[in-house]
N, CA, C and O atoms as CSV, one atom per row, in Angstrom:
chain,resi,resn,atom,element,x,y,z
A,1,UNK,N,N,11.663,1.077,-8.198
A,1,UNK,CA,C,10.402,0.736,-7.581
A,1,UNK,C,C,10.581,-0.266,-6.452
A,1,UNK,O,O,9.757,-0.462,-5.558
A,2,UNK,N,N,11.779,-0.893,-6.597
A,2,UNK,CA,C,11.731,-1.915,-5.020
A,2,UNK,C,C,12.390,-0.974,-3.847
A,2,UNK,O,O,12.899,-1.403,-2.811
A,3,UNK,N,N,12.314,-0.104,-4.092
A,3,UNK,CA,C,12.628,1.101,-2.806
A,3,UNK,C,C,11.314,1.296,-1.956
A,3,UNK,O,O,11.129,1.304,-0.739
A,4,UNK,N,N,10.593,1.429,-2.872
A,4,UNK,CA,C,8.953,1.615,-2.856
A,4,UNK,C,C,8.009,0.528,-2.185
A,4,UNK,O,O,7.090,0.733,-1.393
A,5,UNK,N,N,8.610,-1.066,-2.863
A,5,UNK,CA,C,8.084,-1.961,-2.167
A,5,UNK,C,C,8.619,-2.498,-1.138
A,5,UNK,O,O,7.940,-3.451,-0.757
A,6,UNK,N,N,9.625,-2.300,-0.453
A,6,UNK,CA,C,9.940,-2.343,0.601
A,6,UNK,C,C,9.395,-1.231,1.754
A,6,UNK,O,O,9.036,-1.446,2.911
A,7,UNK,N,N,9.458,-0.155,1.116
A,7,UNK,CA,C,8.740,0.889,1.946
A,7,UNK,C,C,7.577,0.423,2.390
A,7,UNK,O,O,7.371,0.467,3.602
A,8,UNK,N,N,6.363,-0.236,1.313
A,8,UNK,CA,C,5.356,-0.629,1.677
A,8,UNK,C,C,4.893,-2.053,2.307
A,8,UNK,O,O,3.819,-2.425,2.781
A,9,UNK,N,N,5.933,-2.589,2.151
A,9,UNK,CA,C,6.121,-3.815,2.953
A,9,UNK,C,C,6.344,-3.717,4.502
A,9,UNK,O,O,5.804,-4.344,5.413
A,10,UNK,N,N,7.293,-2.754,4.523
A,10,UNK,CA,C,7.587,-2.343,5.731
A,10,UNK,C,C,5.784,-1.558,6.621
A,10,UNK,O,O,5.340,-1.801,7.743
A,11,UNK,N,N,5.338,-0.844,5.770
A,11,UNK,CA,C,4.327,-0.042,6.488
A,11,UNK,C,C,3.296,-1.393,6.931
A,11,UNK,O,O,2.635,-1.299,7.965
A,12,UNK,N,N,3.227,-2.451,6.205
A,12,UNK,CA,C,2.244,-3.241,6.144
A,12,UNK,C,C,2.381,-3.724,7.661
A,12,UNK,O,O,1.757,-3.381,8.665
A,13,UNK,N,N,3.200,-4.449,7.515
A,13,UNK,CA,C,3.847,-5.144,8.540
A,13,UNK,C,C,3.660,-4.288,9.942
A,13,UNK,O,O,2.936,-4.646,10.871
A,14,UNK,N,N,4.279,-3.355,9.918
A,14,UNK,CA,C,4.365,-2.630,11.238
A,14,UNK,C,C,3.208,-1.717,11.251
A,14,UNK,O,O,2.807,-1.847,12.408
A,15,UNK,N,N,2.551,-1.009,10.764
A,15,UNK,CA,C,1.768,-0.465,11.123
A,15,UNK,C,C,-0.105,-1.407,11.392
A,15,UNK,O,O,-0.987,-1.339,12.247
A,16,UNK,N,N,0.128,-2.261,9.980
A,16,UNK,CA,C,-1.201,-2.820,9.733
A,16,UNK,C,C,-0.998,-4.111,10.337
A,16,UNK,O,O,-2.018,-4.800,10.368
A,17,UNK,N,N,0.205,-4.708,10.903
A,17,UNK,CA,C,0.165,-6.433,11.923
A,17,UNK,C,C,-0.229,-7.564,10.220
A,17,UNK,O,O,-0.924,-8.571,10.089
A,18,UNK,N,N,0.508,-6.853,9.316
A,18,UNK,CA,C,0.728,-7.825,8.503
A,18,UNK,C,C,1.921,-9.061,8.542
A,18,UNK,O,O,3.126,-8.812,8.505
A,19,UNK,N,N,1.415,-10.275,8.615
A,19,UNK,CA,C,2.482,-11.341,8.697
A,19,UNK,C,C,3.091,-10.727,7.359
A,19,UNK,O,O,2.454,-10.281,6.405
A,20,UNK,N,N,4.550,-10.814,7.517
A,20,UNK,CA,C,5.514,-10.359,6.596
A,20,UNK,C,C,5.887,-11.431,5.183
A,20,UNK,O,O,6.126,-11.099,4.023
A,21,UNK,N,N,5.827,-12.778,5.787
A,21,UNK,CA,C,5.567,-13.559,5.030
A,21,UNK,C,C,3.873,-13.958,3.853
A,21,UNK,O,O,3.693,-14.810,2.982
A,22,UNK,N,N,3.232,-13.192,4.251
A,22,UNK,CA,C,2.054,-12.683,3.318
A,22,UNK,C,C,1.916,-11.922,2.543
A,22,UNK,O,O,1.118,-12.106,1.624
A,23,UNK,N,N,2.751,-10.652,2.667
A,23,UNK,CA,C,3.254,-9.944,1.618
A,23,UNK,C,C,4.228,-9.982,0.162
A,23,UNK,O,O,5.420,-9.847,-0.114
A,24,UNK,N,N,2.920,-10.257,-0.582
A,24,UNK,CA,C,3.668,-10.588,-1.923
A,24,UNK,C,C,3.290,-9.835,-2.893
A,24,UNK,O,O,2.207,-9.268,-3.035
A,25,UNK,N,N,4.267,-9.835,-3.612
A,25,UNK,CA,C,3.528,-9.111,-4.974
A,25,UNK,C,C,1.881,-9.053,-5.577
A,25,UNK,O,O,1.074,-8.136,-5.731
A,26,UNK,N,N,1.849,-10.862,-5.877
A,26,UNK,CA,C,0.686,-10.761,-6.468
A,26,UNK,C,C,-0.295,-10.770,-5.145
A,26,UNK,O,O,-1.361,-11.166,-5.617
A,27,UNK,N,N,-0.462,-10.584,-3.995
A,27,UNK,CA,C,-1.401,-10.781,-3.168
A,27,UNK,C,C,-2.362,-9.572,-3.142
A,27,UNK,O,O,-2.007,-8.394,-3.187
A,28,UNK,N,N,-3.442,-9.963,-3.075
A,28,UNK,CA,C,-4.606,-8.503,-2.834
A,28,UNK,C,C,-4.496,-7.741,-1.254
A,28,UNK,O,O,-3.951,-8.025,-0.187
A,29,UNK,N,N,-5.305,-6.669,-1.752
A,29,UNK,CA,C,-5.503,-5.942,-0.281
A,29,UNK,C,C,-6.394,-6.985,0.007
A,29,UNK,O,O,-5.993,-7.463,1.068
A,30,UNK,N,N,-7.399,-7.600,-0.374
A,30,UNK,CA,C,-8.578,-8.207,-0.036
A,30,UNK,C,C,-8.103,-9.211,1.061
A,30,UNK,O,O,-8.284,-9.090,2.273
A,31,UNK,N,N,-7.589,-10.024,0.541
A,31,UNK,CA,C,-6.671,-11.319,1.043
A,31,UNK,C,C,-5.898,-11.065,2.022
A,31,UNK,O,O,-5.876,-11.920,2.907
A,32,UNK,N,N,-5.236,-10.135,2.153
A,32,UNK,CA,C,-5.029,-9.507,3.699
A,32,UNK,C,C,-6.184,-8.974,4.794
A,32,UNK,O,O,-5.927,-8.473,5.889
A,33,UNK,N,N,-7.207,-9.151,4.362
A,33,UNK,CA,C,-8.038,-8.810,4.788
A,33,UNK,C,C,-8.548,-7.572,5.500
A,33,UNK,O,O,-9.040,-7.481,6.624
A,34,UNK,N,N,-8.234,-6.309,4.259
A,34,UNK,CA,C,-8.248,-4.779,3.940
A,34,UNK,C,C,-9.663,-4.494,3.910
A,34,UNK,O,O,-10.151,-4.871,2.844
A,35,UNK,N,N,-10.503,-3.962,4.699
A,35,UNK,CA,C,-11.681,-3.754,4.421
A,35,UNK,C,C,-11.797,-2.223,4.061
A,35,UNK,O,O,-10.857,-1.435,4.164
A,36,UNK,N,N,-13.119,-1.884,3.607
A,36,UNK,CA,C,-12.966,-0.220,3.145
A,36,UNK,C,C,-12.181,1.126,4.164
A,36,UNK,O,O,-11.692,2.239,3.974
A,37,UNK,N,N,-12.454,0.135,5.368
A,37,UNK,CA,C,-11.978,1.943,6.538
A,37,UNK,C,C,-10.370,1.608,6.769
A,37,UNK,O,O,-9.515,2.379,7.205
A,38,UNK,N,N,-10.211,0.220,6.344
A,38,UNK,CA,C,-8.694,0.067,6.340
A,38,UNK,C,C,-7.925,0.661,5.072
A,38,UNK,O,O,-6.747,1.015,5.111
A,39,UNK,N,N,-8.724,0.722,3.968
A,39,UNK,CA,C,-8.292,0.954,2.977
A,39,UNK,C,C,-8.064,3.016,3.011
A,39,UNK,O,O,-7.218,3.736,2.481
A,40,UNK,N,N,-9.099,3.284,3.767
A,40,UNK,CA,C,-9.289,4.825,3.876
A,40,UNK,C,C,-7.916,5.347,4.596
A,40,UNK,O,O,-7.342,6.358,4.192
A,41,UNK,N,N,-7.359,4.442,5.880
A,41,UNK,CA,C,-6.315,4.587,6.748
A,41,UNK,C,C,-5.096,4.307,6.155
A,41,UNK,O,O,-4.038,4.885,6.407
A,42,UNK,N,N,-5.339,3.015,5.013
A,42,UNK,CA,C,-3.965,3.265,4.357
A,42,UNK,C,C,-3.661,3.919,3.529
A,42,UNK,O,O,-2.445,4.085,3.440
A,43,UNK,N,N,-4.477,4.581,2.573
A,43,UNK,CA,C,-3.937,5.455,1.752
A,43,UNK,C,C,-3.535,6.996,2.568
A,43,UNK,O,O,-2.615,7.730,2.206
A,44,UNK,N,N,-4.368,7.237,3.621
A,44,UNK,CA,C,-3.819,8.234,4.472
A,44,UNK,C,C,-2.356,7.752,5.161
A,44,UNK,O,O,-1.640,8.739,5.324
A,45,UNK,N,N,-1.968,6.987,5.434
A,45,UNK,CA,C,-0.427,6.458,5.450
A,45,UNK,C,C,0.518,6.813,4.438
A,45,UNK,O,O,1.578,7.437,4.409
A,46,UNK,N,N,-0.304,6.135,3.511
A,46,UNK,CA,C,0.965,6.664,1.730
A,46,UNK,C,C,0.758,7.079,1.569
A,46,UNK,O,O,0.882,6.882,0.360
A,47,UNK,N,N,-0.156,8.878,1.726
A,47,UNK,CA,C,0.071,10.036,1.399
A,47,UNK,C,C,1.054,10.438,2.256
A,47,UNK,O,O,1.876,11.307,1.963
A,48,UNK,N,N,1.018,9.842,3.325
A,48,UNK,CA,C,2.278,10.587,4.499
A,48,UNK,C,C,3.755,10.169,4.265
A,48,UNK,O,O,4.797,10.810,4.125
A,49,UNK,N,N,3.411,8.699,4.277
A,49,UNK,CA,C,4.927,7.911,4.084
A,49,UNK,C,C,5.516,8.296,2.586
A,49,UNK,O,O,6.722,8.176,2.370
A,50,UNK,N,N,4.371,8.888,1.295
A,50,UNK,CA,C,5.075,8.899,0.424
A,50,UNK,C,C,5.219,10.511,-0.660
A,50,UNK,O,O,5.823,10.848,-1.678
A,51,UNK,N,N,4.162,11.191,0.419
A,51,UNK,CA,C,4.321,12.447,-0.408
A,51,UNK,C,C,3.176,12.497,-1.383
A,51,UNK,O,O,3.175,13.466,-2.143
A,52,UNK,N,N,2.464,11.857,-1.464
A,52,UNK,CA,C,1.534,11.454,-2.764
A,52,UNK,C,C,-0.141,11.963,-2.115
A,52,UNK,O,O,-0.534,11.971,-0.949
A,53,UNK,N,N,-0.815,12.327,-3.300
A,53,UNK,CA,C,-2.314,12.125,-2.729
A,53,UNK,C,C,-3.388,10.833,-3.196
A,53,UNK,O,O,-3.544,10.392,-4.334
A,54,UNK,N,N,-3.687,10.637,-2.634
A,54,UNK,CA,C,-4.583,9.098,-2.554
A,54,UNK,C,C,-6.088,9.480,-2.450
A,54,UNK,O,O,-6.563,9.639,-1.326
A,55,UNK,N,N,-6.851,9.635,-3.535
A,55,UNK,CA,C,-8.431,9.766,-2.698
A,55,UNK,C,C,-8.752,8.568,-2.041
A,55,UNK,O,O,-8.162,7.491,-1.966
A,56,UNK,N,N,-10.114,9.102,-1.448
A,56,UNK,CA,C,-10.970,8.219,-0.968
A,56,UNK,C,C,-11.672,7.233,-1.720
A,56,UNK,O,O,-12.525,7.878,-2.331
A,57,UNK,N,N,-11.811,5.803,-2.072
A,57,UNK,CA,C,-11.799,4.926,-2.680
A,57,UNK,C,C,-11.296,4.401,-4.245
A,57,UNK,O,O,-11.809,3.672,-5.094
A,58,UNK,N,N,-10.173,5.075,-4.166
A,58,UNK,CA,C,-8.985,5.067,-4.982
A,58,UNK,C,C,-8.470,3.796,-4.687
A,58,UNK,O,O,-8.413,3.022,-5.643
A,59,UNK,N,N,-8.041,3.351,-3.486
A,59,UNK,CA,C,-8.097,2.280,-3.104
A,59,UNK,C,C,-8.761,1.080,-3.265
A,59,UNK,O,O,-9.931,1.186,-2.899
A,60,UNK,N,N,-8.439,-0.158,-3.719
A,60,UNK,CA,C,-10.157,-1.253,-3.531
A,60,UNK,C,C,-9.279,-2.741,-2.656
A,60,UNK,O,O,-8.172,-2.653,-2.124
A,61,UNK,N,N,-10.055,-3.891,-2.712
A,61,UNK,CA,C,-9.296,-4.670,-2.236
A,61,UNK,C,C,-9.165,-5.632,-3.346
A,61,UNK,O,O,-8.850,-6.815,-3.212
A,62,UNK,N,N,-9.479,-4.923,-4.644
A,62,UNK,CA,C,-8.462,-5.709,-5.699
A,62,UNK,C,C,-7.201,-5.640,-5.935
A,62,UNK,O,O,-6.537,-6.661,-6.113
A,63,UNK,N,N,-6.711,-4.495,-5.969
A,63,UNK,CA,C,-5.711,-4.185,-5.722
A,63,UNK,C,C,-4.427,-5.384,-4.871
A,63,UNK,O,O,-4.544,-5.977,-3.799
A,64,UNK,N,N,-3.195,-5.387,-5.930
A,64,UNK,CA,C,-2.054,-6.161,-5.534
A,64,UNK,C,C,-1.553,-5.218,-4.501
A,64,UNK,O,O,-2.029,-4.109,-4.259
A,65,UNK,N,N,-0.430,-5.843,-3.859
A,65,UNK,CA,C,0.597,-4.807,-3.597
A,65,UNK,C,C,1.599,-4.312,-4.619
A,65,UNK,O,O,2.239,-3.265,-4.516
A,66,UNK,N,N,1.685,-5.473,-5.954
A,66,UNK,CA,C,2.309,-4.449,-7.177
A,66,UNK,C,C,1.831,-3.583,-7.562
A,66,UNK,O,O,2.440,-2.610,-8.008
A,67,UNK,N,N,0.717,-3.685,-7.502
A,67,UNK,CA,C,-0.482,-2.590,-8.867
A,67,UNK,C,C,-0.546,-1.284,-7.387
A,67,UNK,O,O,-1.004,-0.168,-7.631
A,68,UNK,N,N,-0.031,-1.635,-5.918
A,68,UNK,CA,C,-0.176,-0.482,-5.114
A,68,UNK,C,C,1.002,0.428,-5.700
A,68,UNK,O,O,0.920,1.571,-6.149
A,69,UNK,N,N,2.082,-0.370,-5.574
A,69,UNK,CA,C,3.558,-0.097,-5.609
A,69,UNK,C,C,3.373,0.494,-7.354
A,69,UNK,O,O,4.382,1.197,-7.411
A,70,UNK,N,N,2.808,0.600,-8.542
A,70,UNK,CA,C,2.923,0.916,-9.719
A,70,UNK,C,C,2.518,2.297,-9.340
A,70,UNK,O,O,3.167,3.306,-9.620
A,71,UNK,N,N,1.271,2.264,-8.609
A,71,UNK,CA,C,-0.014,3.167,-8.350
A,71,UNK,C,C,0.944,4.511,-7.644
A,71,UNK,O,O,0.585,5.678,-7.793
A,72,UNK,N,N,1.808,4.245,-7.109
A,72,UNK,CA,C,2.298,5.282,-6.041
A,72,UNK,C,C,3.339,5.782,-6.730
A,72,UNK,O,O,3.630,6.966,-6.563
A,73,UNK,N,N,4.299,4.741,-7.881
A,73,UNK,CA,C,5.160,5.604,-8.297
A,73,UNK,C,C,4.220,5.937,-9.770
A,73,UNK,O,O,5.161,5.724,-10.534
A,74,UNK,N,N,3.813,6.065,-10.102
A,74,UNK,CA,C,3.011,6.804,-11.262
A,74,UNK,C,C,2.329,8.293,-10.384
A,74,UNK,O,O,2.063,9.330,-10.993
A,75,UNK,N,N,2.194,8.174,-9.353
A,75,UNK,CA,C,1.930,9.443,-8.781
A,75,UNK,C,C,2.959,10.622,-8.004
A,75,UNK,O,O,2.857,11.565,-7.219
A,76,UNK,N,N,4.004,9.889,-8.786
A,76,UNK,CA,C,5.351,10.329,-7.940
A,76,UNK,C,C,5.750,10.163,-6.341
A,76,UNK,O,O,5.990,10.911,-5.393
A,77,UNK,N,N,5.700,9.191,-6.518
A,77,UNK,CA,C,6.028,8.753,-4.772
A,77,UNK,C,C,7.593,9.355,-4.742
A,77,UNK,O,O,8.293,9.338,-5.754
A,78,UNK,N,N,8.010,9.834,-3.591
A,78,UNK,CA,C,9.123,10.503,-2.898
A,78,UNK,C,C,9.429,9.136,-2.426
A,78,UNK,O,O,8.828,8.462,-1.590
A,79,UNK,N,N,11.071,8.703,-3.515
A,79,UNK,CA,C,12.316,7.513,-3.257
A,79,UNK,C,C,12.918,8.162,-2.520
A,79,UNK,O,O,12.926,9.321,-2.934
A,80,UNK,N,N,13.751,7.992,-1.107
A,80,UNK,CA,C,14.656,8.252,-0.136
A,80,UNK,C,C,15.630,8.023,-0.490
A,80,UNK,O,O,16.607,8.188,0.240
């Protein structure tokens, strides 16, 4: 699974202009300040980046980036 969170660390960062140093385990989408149409755009990301399907508010901004990173390999996320 830290294949996974690096993957998504990486997407954060570069795609979403996440300070890299904000990305933590226990941190929320919220607290990054993920609002719902961001949340719609990122799970359309990790269906791409990971092979996986994500509905539409499947997503929330309770959500950690662990409980993302659990969330994706319980749905079989594609490890490189």
């Amino acid at each position: 699974m830290q294949d996974i969170e690096q993957r998504v660390s990486a997407l954060l960062s570069d795609q979403f202009k996440v300070k890299a140093d904000t990305i933590q385990p226990d941190v929320t989408l919220g607290k990054l300040s993920f609002d719902s149409l961001v949340l719609i755009e990122l799970g359309l990301v990790l269906d791409k980046e990971f092979g996986v399907e994500i509905d539409d508010g499947e997503l929330t901004e309770h959500h950690t980036i662990e409980g993302l990173v659990e969330l994706l390999a319980a749905k079989g996320a594609a490890v490189r």
